[in-house]
FIKOLZA-1660 file (N, C-alpha, C; in steps of 0.1 Angstrom, whole numbers, plus 5000, padded with zeros to 4 digits):
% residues 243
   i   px   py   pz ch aa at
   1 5009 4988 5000  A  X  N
   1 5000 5000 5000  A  X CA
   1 5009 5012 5000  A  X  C
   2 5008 5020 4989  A  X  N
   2 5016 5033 4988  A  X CA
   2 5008 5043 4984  A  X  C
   3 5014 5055 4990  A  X  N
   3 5006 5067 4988  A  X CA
   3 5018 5079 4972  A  X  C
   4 5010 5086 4964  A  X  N
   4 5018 5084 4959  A  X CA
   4 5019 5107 4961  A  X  C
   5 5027 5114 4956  A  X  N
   5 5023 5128 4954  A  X CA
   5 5025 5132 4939  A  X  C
   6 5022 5141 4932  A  X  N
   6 5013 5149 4921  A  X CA
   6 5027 5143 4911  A  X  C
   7 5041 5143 4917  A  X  N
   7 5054 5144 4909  A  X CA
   7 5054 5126 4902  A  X  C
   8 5045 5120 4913  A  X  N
   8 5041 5102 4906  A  X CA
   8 5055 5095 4918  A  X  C
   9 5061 5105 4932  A  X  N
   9 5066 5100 4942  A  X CA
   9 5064 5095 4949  A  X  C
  10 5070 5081 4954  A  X  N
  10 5059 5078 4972  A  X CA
  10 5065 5084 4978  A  X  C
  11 5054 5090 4990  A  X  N
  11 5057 5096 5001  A  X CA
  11 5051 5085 5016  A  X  C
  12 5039 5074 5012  A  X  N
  12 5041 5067 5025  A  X CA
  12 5038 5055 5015  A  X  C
  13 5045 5047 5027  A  X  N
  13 5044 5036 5024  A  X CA
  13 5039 5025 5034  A  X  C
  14 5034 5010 5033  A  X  N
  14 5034 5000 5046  A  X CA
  14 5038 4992 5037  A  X  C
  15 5048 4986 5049  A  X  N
  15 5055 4975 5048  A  X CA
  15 5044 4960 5037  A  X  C
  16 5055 4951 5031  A  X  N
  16 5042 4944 5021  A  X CA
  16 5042 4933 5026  A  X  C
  17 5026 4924 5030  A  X  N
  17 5019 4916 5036  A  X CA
  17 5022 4918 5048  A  X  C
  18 5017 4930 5051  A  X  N
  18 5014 4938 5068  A  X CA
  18 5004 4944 5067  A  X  C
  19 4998 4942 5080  A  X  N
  19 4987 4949 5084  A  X CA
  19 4986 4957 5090  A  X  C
  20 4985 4968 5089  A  X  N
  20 4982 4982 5095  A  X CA
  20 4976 4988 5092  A  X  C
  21 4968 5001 5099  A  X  N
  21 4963 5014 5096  A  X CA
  21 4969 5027 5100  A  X  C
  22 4971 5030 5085  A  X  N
  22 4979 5043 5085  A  X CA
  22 4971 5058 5079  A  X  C
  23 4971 5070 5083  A  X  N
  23 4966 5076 5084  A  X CA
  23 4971 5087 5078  A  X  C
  24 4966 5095 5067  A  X  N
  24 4978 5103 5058  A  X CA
  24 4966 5115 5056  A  X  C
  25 4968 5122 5057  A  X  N
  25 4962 5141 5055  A  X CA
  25 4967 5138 5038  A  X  C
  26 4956 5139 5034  A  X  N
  26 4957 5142 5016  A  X CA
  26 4961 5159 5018  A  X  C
  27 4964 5167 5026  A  X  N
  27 4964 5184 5025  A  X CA
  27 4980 5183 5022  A  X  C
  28 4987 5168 5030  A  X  N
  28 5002 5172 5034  A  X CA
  28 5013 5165 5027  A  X  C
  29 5003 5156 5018  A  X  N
  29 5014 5148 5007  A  X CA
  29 5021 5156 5001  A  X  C
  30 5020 5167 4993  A  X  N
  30 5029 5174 4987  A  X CA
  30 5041 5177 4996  A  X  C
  31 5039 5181 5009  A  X  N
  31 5050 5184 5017  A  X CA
  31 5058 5170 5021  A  X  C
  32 5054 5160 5021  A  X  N
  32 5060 5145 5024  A  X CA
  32 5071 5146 5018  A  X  C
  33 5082 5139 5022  A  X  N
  33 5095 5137 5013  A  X CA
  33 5099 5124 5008  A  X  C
  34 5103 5124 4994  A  X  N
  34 5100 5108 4988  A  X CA
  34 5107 5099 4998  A  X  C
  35 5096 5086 4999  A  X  N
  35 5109 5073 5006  A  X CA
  35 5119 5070 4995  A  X  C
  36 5131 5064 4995  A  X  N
  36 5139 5057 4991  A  X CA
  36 5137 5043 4998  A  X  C
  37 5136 5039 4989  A  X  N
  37 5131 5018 4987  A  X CA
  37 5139 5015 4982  A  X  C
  38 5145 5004 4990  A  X  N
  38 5150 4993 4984  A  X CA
  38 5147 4980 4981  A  X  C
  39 5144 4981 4968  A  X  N
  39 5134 4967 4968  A  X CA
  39 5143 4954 4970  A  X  C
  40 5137 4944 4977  A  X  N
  40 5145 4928 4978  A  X CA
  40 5146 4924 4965  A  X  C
  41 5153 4913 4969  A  X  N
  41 5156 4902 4954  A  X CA
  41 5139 4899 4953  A  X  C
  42 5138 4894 4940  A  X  N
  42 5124 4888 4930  A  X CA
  42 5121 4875 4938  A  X  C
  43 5132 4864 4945  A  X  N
  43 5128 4852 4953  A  X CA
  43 5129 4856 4964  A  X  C
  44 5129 4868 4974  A  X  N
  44 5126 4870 4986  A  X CA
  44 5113 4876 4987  A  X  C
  45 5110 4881 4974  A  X  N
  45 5097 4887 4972  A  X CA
  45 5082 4874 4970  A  X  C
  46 5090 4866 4962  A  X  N
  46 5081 4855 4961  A  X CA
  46 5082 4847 4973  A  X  C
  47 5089 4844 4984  A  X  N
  47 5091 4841 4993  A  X CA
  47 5079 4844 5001  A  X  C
  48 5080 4858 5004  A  X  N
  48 5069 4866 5009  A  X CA
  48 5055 4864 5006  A  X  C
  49 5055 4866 4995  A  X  N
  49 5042 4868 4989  A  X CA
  49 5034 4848 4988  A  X  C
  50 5044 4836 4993  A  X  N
  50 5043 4823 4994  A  X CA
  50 5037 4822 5006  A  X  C
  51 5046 4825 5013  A  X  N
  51 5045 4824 5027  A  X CA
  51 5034 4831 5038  A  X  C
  52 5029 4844 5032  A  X  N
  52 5020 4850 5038  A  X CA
  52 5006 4840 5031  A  X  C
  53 5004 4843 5013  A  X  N
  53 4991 4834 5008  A  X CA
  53 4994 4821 5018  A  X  C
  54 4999 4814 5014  A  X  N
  54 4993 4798 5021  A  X CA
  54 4989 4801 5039  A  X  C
  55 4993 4808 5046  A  X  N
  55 4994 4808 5056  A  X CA
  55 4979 4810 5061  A  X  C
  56 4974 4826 5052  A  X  N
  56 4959 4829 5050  A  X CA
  56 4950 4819 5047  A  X  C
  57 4955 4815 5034  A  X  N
  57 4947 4802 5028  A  X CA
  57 4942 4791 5042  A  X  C
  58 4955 4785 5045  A  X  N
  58 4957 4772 5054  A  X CA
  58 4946 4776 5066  A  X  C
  59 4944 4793 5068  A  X  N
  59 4932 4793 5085  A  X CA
  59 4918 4798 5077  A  X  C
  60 4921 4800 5073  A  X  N
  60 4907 4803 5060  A  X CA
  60 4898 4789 5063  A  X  C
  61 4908 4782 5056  A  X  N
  61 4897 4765 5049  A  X CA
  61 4898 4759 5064  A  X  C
  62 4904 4761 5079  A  X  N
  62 4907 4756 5089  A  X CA
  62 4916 4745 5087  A  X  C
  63 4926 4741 5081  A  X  N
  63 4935 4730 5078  A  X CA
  63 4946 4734 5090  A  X  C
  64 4954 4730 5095  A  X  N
  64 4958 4729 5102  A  X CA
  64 4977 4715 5102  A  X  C
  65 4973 4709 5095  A  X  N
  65 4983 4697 5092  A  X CA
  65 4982 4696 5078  A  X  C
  66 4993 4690 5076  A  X  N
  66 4995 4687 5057  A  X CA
  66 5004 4676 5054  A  X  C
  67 4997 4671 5050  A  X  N
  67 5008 4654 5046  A  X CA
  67 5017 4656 5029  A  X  C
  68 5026 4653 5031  A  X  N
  68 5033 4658 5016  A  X CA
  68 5044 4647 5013  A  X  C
  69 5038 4645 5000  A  X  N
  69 5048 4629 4992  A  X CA
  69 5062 4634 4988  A  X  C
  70 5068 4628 4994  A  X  N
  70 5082 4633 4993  A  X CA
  70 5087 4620 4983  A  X  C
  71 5094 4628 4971  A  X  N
  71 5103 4617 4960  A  X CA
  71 5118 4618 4963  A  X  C
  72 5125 4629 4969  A  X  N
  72 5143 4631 4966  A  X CA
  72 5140 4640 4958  A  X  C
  73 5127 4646 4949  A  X  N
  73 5133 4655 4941  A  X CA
  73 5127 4674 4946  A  X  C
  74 5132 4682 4939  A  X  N
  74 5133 4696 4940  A  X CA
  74 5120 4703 4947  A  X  C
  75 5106 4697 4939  A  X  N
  75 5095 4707 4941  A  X CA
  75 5090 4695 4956  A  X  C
  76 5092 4683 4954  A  X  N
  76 5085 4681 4973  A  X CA
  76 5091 4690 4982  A  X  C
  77 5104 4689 4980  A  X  N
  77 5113 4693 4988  A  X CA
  77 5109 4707 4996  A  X  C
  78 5110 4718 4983  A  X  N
  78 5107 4730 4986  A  X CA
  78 5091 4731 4994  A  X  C
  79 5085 4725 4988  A  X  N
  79 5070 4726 4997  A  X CA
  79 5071 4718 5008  A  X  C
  80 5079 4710 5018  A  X  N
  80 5082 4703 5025  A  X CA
  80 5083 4717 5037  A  X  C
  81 5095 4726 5034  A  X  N
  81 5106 4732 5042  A  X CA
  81 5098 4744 5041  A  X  C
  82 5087 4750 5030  A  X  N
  82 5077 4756 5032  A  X CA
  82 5063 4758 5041  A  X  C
  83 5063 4748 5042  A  X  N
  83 5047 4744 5046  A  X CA
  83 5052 4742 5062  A  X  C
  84 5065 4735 5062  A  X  N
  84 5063 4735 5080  A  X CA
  84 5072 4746 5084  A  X  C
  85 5076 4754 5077  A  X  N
  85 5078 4769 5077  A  X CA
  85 5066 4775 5089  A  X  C
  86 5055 4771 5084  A  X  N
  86 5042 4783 5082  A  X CA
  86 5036 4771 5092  A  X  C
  87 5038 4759 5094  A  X  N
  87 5026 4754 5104  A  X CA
  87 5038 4748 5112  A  X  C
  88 5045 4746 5114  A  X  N
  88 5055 4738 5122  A  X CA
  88 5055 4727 5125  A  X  C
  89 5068 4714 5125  A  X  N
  89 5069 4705 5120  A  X CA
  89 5060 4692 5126  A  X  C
  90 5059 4693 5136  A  X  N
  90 5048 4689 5140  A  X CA
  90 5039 4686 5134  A  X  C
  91 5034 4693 5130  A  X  N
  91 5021 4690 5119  A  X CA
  91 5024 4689 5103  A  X  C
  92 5036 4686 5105  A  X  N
  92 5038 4683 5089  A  X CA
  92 5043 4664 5085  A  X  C
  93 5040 4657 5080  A  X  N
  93 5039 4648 5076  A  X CA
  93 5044 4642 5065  A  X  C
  94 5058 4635 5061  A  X  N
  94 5065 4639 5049  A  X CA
  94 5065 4617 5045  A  X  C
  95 5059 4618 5035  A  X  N
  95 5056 4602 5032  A  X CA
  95 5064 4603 5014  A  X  C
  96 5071 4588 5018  A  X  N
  96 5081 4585 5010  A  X CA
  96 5072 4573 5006  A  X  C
  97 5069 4573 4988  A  X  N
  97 5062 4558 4982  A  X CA
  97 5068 4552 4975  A  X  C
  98 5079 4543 4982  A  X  N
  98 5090 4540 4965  A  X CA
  98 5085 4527 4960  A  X  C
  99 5087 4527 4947  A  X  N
  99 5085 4515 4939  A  X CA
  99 5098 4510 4937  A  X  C
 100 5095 4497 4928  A  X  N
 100 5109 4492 4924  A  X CA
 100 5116 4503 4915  A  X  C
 101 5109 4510 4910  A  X  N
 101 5120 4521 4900  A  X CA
 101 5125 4529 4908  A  X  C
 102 5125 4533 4926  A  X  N
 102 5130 4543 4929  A  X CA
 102 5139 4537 4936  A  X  C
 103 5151 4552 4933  A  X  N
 103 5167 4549 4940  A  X CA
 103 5164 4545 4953  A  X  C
 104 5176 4541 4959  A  X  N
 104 5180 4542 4977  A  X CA
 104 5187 4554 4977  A  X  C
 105 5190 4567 4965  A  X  N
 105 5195 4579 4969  A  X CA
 105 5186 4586 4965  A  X  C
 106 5173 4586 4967  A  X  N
 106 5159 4593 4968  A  X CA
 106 5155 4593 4978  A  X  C
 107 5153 4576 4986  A  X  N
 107 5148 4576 4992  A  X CA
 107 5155 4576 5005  A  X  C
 108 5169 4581 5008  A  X  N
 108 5179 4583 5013  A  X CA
 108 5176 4601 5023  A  X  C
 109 5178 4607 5007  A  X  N
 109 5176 4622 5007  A  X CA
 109 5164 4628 5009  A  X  C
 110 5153 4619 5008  A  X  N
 110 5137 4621 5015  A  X CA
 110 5143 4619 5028  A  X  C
 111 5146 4609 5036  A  X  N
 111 5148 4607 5053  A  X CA
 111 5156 4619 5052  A  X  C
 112 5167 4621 5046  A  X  N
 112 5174 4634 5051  A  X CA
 112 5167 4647 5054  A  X  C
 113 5159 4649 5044  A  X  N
 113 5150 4660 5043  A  X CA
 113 5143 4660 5060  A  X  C
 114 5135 4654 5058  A  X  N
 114 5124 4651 5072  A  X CA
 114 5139 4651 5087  A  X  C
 115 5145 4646 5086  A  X  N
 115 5153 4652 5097  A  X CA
 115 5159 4661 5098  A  X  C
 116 5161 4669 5088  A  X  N
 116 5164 4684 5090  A  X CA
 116 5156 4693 5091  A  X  C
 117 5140 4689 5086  A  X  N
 117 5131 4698 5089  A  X CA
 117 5122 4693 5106  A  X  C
 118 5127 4681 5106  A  X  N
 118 5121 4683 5122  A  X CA
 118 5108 4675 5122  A  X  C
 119 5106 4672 5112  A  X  N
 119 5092 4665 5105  A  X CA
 119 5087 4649 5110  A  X  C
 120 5071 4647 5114  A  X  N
 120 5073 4630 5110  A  X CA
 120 5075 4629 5095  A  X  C
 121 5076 4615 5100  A  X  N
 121 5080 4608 5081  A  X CA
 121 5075 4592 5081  A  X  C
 122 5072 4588 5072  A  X  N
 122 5068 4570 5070  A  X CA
 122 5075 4567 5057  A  X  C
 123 5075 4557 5054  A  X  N
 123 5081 4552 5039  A  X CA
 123 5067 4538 5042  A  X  C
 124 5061 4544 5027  A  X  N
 124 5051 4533 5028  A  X CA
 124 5049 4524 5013  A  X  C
 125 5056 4514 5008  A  X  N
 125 5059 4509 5000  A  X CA
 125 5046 4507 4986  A  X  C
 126 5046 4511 4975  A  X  N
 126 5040 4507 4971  A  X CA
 126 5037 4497 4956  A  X  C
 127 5046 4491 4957  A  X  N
 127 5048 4482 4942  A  X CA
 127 5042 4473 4942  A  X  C
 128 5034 4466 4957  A  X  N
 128 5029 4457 4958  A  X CA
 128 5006 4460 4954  A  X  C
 129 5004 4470 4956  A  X  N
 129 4992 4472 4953  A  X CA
 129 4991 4482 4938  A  X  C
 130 5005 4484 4932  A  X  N
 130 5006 4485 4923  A  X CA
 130 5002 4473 4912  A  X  C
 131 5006 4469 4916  A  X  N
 131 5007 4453 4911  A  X CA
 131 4992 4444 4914  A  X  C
 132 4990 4447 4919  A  X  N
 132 4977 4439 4923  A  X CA
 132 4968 4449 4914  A  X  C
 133 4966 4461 4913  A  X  N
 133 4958 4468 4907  A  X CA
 133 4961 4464 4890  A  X  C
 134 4972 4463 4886  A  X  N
 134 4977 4457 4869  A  X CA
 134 4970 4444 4874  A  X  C
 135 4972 4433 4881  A  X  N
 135 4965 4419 4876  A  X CA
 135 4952 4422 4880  A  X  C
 136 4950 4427 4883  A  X  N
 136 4932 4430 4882  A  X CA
 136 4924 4437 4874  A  X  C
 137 4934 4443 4866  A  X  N
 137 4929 4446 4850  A  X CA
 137 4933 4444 4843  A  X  C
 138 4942 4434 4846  A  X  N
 138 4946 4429 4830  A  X CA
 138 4939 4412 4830  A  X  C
 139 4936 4407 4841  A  X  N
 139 4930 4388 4843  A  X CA
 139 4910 4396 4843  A  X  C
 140 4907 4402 4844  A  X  N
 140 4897 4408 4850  A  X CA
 140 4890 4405 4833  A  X  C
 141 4881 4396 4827  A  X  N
 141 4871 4398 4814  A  X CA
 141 4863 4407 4813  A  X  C
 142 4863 4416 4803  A  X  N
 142 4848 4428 4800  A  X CA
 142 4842 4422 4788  A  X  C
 143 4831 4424 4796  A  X  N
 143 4821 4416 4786  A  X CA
 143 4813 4425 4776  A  X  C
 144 4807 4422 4762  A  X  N
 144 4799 4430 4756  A  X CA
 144 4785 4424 4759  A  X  C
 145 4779 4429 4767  A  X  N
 145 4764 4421 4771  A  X CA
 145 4760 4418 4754  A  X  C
 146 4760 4426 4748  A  X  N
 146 4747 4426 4738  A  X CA
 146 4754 4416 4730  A  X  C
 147 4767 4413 4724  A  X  N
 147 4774 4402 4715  A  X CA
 147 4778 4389 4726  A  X  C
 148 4779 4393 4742  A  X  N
 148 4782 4376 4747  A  X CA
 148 4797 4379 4745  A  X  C
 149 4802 4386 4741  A  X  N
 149 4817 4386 4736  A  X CA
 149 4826 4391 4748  A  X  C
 150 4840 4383 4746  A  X  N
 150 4849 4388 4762  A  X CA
 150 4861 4396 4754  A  X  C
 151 4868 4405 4763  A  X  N
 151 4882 4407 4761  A  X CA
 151 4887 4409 4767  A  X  C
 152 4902 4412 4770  A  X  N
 152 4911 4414 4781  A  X CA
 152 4921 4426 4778  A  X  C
 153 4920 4434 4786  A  X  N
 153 4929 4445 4785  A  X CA
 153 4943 4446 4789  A  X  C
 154 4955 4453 4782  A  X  N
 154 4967 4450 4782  A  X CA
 154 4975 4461 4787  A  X  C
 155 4979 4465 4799  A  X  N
 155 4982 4475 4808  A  X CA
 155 4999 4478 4800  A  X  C
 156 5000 4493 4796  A  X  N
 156 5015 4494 4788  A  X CA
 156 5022 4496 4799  A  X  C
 157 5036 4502 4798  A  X  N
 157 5041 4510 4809  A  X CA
 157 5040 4524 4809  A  X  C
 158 5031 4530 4800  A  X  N
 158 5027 4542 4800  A  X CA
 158 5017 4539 4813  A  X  C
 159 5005 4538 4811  A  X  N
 159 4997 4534 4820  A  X CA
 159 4998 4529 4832  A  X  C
 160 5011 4516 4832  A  X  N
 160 5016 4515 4846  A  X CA
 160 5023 4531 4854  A  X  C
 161 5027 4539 4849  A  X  N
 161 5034 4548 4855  A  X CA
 161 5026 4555 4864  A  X  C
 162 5012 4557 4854  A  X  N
 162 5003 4567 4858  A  X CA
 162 4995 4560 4869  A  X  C
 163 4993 4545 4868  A  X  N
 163 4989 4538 4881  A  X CA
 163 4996 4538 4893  A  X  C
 164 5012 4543 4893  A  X  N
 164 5018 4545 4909  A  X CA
 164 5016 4556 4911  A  X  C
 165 5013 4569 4899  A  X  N
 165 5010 4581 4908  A  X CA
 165 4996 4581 4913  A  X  C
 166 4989 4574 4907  A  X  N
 166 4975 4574 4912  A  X CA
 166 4975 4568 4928  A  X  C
 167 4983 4557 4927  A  X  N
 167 4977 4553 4938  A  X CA
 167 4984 4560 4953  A  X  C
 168 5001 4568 4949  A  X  N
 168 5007 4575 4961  A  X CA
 168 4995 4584 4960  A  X  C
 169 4986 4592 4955  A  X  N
 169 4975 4606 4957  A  X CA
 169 4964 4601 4962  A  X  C
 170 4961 4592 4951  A  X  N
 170 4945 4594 4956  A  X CA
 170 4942 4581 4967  A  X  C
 171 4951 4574 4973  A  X  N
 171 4952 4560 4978  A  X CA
 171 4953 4566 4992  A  X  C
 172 4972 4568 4992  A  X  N
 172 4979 4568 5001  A  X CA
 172 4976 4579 5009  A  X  C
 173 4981 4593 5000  A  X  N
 173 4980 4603 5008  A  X CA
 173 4970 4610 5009  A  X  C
 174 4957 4607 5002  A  X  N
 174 4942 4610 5008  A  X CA
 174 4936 4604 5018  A  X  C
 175 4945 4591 5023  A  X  N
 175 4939 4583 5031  A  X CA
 175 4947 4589 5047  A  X  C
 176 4961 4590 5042  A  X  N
 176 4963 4592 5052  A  X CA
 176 4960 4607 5059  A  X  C
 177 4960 4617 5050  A  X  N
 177 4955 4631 5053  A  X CA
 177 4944 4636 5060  A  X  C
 178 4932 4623 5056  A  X  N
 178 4921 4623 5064  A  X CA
 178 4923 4612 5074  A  X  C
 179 4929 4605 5079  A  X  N
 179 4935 4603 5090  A  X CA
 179 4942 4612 5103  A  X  C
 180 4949 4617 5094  A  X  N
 180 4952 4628 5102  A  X CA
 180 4946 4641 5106  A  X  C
 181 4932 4643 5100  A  X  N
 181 4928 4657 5100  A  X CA
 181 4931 4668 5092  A  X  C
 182 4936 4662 5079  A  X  N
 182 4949 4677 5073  A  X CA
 182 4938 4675 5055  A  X  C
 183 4952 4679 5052  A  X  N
 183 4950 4671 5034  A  X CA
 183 4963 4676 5031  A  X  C
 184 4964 4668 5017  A  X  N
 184 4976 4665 5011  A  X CA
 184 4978 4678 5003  A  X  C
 185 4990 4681 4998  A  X  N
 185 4996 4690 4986  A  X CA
 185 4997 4683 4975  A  X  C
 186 4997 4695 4968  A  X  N
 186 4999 4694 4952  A  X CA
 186 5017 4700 4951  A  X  C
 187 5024 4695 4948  A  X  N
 187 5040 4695 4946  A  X CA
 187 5045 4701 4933  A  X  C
 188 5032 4705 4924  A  X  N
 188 5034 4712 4908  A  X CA
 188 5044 4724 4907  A  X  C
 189 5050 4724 4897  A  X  N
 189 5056 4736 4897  A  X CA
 189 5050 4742 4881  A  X  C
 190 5050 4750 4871  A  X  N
 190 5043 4758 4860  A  X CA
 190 5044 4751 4851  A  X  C
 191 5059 4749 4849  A  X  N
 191 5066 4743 4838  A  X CA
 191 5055 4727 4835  A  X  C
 192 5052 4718 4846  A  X  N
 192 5047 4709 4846  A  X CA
 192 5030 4713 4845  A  X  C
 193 5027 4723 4849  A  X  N
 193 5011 4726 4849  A  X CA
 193 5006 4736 4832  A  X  C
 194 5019 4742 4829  A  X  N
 194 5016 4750 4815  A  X CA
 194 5013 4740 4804  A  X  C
 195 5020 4727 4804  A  X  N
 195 5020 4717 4794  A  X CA
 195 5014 4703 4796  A  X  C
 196 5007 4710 4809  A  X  N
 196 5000 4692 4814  A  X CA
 196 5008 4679 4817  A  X  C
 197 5021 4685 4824  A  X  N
 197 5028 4671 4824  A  X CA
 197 5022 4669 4838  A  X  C
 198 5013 4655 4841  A  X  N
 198 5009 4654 4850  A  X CA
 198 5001 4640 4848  A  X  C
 199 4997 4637 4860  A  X  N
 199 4986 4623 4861  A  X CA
 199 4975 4631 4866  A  X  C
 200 4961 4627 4861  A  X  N
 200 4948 4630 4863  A  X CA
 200 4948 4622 4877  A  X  C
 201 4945 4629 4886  A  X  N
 201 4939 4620 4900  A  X CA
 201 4956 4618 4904  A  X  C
 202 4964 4617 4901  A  X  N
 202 4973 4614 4906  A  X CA
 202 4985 4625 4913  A  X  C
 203 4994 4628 4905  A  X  N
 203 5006 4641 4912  A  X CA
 203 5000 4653 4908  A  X  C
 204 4991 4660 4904  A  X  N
 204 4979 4666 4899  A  X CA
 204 4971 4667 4913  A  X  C
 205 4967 4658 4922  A  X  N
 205 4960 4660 4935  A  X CA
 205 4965 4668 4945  A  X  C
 206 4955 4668 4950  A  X  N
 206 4957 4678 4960  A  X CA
 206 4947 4690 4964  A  X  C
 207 4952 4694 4979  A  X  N
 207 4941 4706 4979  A  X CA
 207 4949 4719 4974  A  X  C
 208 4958 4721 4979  A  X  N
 208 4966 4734 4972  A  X CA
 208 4979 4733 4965  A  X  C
 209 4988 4736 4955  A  X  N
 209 4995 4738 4950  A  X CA
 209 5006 4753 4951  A  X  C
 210 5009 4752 4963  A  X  N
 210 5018 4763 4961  A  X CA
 210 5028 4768 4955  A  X  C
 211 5032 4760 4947  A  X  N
 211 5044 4764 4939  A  X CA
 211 5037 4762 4926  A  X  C
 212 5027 4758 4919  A  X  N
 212 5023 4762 4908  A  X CA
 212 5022 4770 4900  A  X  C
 213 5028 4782 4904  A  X  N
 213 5029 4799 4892  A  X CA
 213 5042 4800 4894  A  X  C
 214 5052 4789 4895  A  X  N
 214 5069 4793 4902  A  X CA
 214 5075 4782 4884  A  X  C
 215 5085 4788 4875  A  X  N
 215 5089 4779 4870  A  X CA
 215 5102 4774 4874  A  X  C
 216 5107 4762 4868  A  X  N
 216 5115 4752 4873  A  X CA
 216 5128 4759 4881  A  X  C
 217 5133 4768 4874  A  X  N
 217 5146 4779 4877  A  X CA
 217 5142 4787 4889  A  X  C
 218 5129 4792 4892  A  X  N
 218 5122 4799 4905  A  X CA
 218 5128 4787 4920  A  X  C
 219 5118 4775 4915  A  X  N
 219 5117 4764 4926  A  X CA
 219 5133 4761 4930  A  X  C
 220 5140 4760 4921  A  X  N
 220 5156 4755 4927  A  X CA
 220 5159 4774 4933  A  X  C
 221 5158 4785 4931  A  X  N
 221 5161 4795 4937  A  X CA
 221 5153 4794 4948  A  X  C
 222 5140 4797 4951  A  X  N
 222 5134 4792 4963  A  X CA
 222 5145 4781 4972  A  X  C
 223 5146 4772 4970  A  X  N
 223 5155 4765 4979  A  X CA
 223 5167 4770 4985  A  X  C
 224 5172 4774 4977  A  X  N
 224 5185 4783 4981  A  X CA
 224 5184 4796 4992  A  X  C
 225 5171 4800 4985  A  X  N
 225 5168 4806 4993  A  X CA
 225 5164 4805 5007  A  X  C
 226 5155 4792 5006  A  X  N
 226 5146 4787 5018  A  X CA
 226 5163 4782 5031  A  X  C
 227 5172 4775 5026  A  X  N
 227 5177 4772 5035  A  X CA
 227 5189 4783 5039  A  X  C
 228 5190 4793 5028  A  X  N
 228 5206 4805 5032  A  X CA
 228 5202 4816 5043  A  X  C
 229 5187 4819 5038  A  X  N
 229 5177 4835 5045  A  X CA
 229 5168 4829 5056  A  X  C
 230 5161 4817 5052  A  X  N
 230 5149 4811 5059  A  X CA
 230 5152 4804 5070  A  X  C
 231 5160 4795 5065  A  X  N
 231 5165 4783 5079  A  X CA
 231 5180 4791 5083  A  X  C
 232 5185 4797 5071  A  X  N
 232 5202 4798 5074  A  X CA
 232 5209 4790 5077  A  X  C
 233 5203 4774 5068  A  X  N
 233 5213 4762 5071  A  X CA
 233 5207 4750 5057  A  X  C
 234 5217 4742 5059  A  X  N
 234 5211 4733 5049  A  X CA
 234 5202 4724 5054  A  X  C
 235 5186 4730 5052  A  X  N
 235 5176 4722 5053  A  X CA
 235 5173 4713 5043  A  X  C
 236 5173 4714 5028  A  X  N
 236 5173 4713 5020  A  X CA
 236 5185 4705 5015  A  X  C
 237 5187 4694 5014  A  X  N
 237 5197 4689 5013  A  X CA
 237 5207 4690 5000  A  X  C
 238 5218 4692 4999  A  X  N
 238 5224 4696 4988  A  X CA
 238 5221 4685 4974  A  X  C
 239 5223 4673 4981  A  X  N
 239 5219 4663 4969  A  X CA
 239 5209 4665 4962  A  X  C
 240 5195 4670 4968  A  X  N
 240 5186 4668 4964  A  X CA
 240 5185 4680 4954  A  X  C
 241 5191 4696 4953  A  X  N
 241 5197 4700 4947  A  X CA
 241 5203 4699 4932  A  X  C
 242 5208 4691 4937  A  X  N
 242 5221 4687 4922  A  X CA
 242 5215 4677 4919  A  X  C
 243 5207 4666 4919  A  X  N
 243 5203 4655 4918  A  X CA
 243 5195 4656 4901  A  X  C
% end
C-alpha cells in the first residue's frame, strides 16, 4: 500500500503483507518527502508473497496439518521446508512411496529431508498394490452384454506409470490426510502445469498447489533461498539439489 504525490513520488508507504492502519492528510502529501526503497531480490519477494498466501489460505479453509509425498526431488522438497515453515513440523507429515523404479539415493535424501526439517516421516511401499491393481485389470474379462463377447485389456508402461502416481495421491495420501485431520499438497511447479505434464487424479491432486505459478529455475532458487535467509542452514539437502 503506497501513497503516491502529484510528481508520481511515494511519500508513505506500509510495509508488504502487513497489516496496518495508517493515516495520511491528503492536504500534506505534497510536503512529504520521497521514501527511498530498496526493493529485495524477485525470490525473497516470492518468498513473501508464498509464505503470507498459504498461511491465510491454510486458516481460511481451517486446515491445520498437511501430509506431503516426498520423492528426493526439488518441488516436494521445497514445499516440505515451506509448509512446515508456516505450520511447524509437527504437523507436517513427509511420506516417502518407493517402487521398484526408485533409487535408495531418493529415498535416502527424502529421510534426510524430514530430519532436518524436524518432520514425521513414513516410507510406505508401494509396488505391491501396484501390482495387484495391473492383475486385476489385466485377468479381470469385459464383457459386451449385447454380442456375449469377452476381452482382456493389456496394461502398457505408460499406464503402469500413471497407476503408481494414482495410487501415492489418491490412495495413500488421501487416506492418510484424512486420517490425520489435514490434506495432502499438490508438489506442481508451471513448467509441469503450463504443458499438462501430469497424472489425472494422481501428482495433479491435492488441495493446494503452492508452487504452481513458480517455473523450474524459481523452485531450485526458492530452495536456496529457503535454506541460506529462511533456515540459514542446509535444510534442503544439497543432493537433492544437484540431483
Amino acid at each position: 500500500s503506497t501513497v503516491y504525490n502529484s510528481a508520481g513520488k511515494i511519500v508513505v508507504r506500509i510495509e508488504p503483507y502487513m497489516e496496518k492502519l495508517q493515516i495520511v492528510d491528503l492536504d500534506e502529501i505534497e510536503n512529504l518527502p520521497e521514501l527511498k526503497i530498496e526493493r529485495e531480490s524477485e525470490i525473497a519477494e516470492i518468498y513473501q508473497a508464498l509464505s503470507y498466501g498459504v498461511d491465510k489460505f491454510l486458516k481460511q479453509i481451517g486446515i491445520g496439518k498437511v501430509v506431503i509425498g516426498v520423492s528426493g526431488g526439488i518441488d516436494s522438497a521445497v514445499a516440505a521446508a515451506l509448509y512446515t515453515k508456516i505450520l511447524g513440523a509437527e504437523n507436517v507429515l513427509l511420506v516417502n512411496m518407493p517402487s521398484v523404479f526408485n533409487s535408495a539415493t531418493t529415498r535416502n535424501l527424502s529421510e534426510q529431508l524430514a530430519k532436518n526439517l524436524g518432520c514425521k516421516y513414513a516410507v510406505v511401499p508401494i509396488q505391491k498394490s501396484v501390482d495387484l491393481t495391473i492383475r486385476q485389470l489385466e485377468f479381470t474379462p469385459i464383457t459386451f452384454l449385447r454380442e456375449g463377447s469377452t476381452e482382456e485389456i493389456k496394461i502398457s508402461g505408460f499406464v503402469r506409470e500413471n497407476i503408481q502416481a494414482r495410487d501415492r495421491s489418491s490412495r495413500i495420501l488421501a487416506a492418510l490426510s484424512a486420517a490425520i485431520g489435514g490434506g495432502f499438497t499438490c508438489n506442481a511447479n508451471k513448467a509441469e502445469a503450463t504443458i499438462g505434464y501430469c497424472t489425472l487424479y494422481g501428482d495433479n491432486a491435492g488441495f493446494l498447489a503452492a508452487t504452481a505459478d513458480l517455473w523450474k529455475f524459481q523452485v531450485y532458487a526458492l530452495a536456496n533461498y529457503l535454506n541460506e535467509k529462511i533456515y540459514e542452514r542446509e535444510i534442503i539437502p544439497r543432493g537433492i539439489i544437484e540431483i
